[in-house]
N, CA and C atoms as an extended XYZ file, in Angstrom:
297
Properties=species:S:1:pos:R:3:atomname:S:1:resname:S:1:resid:I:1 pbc="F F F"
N        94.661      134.899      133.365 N   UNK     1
C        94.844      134.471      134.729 CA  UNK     1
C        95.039      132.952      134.770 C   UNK     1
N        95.923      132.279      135.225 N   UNK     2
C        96.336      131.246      136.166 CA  UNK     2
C        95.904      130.862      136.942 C   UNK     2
N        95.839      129.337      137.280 N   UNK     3
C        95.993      128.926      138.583 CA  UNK     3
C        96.233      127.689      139.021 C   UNK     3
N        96.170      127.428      140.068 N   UNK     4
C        97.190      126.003      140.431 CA  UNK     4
C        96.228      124.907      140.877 C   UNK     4
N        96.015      123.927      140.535 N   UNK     5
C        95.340      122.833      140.793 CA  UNK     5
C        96.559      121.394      141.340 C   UNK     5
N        96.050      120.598      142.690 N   UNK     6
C        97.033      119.239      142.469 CA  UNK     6
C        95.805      118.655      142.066 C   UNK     6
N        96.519      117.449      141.461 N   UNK     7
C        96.308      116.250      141.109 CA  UNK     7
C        96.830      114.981      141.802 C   UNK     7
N        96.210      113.865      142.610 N   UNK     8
C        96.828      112.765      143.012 CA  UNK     8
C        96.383      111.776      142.000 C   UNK     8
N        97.510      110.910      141.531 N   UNK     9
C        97.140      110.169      140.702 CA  UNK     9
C        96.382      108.611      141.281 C   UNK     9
N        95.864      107.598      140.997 N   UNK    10
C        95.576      106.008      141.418 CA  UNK    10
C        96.782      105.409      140.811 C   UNK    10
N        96.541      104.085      141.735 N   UNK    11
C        98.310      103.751      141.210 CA  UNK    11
C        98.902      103.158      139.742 C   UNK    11
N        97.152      103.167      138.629 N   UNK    12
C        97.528      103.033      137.058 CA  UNK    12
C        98.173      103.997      136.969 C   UNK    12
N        98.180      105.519      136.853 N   UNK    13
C        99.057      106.822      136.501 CA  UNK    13
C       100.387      106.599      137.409 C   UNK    13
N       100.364      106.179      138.718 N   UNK    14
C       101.315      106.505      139.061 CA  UNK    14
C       102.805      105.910      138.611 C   UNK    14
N       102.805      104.689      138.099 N   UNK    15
C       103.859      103.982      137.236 CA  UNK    15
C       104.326      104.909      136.327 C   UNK    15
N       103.592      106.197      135.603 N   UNK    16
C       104.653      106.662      134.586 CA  UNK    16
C       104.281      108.036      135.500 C   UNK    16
N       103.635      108.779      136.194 N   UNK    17
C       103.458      110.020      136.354 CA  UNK    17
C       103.558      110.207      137.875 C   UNK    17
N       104.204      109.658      138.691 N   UNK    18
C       104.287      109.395      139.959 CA  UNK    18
C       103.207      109.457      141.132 C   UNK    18
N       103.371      110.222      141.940 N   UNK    19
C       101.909      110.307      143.274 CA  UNK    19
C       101.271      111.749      142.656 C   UNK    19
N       102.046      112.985      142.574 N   UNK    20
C       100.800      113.822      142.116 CA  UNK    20
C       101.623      114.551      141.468 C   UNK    20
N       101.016      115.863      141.048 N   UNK    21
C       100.990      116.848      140.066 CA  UNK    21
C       100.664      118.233      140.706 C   UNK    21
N       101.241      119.249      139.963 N   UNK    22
C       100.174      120.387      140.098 CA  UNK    22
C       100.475      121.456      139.383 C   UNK    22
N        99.423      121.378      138.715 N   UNK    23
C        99.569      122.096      137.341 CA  UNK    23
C        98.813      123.048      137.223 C   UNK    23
N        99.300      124.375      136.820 N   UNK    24
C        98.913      125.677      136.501 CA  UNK    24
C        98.473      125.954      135.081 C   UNK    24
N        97.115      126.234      135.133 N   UNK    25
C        96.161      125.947      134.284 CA  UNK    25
C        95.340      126.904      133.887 C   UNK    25
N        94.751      127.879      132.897 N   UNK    26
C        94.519      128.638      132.904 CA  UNK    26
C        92.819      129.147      133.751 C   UNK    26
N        92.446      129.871      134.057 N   UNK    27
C        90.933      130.127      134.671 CA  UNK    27
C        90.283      129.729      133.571 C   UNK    27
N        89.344      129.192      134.291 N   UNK    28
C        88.132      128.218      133.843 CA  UNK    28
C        88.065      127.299      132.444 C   UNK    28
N        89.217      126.895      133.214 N   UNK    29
C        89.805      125.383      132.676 CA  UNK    29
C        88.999      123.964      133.107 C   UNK    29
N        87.992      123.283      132.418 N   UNK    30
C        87.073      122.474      132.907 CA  UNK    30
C        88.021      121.171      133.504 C   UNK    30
N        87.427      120.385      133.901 N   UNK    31
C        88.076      118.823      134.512 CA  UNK    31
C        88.312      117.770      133.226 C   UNK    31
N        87.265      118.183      132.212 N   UNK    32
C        87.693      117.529      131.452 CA  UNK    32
C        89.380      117.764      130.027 C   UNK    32
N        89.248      119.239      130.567 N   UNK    33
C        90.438      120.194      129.430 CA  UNK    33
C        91.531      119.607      130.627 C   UNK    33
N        91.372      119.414      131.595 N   UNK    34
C        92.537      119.388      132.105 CA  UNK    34
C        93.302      117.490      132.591 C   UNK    34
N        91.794      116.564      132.125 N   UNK    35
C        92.151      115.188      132.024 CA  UNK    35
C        92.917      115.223      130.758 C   UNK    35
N        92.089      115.832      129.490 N   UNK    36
C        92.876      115.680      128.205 CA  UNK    36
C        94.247      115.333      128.684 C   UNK    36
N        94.908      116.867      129.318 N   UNK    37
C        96.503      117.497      129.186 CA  UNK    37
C        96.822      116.353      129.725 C   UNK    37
N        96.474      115.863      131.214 N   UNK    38
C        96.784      114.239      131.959 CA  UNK    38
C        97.232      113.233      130.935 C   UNK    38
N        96.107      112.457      129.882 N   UNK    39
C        96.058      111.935      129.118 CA  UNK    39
C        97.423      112.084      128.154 C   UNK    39
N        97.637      113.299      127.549 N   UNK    40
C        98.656      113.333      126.901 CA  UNK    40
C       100.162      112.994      127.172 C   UNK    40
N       100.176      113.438      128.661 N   UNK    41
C       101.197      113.164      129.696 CA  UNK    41
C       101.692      111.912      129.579 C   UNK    41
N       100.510      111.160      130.018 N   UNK    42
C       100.127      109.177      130.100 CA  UNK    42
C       100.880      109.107      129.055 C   UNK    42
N       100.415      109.441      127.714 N   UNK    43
C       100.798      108.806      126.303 CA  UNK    43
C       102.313      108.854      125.769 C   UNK    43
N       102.389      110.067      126.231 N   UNK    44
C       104.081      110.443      126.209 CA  UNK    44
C       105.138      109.398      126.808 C   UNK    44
N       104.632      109.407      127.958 N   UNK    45
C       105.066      108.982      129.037 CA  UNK    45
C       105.607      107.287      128.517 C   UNK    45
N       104.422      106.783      128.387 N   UNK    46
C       104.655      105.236      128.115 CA  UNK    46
C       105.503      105.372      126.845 C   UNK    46
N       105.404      105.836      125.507 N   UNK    47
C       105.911      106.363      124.529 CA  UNK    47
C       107.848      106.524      125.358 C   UNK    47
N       107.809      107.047      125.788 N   UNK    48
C       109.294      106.783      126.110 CA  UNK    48
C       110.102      106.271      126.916 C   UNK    48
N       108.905      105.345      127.818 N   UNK    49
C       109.375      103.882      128.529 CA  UNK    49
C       108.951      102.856      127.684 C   UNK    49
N       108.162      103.069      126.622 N   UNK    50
C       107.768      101.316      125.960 CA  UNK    50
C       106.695      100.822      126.826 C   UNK    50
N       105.887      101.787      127.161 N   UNK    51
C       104.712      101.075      127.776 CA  UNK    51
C       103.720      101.758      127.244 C   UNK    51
N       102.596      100.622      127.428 N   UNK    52
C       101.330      100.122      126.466 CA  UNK    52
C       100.275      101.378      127.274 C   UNK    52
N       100.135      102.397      126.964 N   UNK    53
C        98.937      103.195      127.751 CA  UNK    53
C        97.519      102.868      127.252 C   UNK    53
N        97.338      102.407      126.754 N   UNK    54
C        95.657      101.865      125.958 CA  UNK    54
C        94.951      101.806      127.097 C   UNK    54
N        95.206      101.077      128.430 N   UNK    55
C        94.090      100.968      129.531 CA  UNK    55
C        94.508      101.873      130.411 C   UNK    55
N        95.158      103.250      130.230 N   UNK    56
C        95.751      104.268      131.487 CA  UNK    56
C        95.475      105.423      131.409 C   UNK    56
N        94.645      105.422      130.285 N   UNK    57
C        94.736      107.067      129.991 CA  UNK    57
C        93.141      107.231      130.626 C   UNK    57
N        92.912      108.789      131.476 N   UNK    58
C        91.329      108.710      132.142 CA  UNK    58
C        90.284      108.865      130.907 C   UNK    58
N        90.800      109.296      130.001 N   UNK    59
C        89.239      108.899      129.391 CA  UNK    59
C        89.477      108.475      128.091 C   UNK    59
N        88.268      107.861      127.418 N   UNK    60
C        87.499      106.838      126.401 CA  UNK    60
C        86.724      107.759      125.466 C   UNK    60
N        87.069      108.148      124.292 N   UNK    61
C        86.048      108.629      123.352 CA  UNK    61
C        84.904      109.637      124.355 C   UNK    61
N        85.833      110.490      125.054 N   UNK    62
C        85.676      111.948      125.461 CA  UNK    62
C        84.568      111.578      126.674 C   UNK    62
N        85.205      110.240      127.454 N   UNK    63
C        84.122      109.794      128.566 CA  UNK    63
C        85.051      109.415      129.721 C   UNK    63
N        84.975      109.053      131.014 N   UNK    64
C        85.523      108.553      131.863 CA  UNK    64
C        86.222      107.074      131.686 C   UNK    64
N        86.703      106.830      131.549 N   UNK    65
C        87.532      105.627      131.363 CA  UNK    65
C        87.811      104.516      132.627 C   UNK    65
N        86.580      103.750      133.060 N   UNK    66
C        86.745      103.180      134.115 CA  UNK    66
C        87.344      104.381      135.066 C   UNK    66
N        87.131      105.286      135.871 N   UNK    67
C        87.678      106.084      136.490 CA  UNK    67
C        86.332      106.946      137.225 C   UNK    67
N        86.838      107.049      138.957 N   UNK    68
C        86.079      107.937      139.442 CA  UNK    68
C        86.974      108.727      140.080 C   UNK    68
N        86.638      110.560      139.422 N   UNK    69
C        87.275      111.449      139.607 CA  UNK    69
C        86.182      112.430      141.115 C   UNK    69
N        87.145      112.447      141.952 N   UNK    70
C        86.804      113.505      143.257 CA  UNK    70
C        87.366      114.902      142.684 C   UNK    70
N        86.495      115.906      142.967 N   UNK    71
C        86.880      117.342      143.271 CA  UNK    71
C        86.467      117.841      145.056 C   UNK    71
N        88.174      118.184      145.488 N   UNK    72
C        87.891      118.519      146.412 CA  UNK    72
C        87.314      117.641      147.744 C   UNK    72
N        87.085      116.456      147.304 N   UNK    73
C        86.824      115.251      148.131 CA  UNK    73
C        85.646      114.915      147.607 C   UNK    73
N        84.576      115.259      146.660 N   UNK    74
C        83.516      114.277      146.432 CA  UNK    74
C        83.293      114.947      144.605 C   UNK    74
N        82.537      113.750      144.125 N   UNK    75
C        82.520      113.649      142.835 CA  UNK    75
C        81.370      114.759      142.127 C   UNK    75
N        81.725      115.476      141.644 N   UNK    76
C        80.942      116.878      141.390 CA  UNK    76
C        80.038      116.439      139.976 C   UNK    76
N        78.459      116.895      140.501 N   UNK    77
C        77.680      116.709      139.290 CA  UNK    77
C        77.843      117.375      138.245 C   UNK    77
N        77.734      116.413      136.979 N   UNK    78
C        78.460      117.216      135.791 CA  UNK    78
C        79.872      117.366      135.609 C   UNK    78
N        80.298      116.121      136.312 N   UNK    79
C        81.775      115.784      136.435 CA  UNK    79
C        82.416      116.253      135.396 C   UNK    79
N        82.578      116.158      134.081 N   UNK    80
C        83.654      116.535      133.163 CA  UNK    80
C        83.320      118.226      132.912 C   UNK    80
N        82.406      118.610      132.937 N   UNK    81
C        82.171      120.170      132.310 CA  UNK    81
C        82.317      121.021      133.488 C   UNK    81
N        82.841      120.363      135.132 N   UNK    82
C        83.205      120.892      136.356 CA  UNK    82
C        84.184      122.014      136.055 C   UNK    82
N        83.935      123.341      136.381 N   UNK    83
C        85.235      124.182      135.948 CA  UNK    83
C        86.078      124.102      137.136 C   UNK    83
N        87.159      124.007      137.366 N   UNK    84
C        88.429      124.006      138.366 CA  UNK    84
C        88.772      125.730      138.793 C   UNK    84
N        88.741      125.247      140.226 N   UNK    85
C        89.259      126.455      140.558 CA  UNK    85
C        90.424      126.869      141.082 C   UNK    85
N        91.757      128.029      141.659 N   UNK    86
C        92.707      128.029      142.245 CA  UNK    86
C        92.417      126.941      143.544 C   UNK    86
N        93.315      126.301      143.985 N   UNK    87
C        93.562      125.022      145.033 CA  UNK    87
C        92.847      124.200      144.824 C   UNK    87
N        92.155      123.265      143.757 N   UNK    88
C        91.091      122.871      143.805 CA  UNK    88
C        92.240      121.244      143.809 C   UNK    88
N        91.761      120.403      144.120 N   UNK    89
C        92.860      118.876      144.671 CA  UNK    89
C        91.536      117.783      143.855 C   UNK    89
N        92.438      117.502      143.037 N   UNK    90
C        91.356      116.039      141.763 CA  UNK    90
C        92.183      114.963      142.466 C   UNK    90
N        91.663      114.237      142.641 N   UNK    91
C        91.649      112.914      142.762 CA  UNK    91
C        91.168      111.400      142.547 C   UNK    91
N        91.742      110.281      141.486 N   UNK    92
C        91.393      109.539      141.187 CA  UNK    92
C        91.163      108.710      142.269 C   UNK    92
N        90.045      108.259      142.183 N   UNK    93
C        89.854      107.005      143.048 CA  UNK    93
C        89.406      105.323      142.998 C   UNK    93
N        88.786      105.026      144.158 N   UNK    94
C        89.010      103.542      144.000 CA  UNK    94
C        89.839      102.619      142.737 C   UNK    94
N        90.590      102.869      143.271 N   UNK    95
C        91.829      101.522      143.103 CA  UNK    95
C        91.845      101.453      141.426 C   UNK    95
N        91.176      102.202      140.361 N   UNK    96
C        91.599      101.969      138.870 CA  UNK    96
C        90.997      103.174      137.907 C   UNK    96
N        91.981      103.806      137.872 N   UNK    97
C        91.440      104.770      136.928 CA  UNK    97
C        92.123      104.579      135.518 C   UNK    97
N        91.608      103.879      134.563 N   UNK    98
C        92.082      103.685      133.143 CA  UNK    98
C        91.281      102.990      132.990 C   UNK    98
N        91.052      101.959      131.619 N   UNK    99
C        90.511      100.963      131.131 CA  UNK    99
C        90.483       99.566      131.351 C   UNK    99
């Protein structure tokens, strides 16, 4: 089973990955399995504009990376091991999510 999650990015992601996303993801796909896939995106991304992702990607040695992530409008305890559900809307906030 599937399901669809958006993503709005802060405006570090949005330079290579635009305003949002929404990506179909398998059931009980945590927040953090699904920053990874983000992350990889980031890396690609700069990788074929020539830009430096070192401070853009959301997380740090499997941690938040300067970044506060909302589920659904507020920041869920146990933030990374949060499992995602169908419509569930992540959102980076205040003004810097990278390094």
């Amino acid at each position: 089973m599937t399901i669809k999650v958006t993503v709005n990015y802060d405006y570090t992601q949005k330079e290579l990955l635009g305003e949002k996303d929404v990506f179909e993801i398998p059931g009980g796909t945590t927040l953090s399995g699904l920053l990874r896939k983000i992350d990889i995106m980031i890396i690609d991304a700069g990788k074929s504009r020539g830009i430096d992702t070192t401070r853009k990607t959301t997380l740090a040695e499997g941690n938040l990376n300067a970044c506060v992530v909302f589920v659904n409008g507020s920041a869920p305890t146990g933030m990374l091991e949060q499992e995602l559900y169908e419509g569930d809307t992540i959102e980076f906030v205040y003004g810097f999510c990278g390094g």
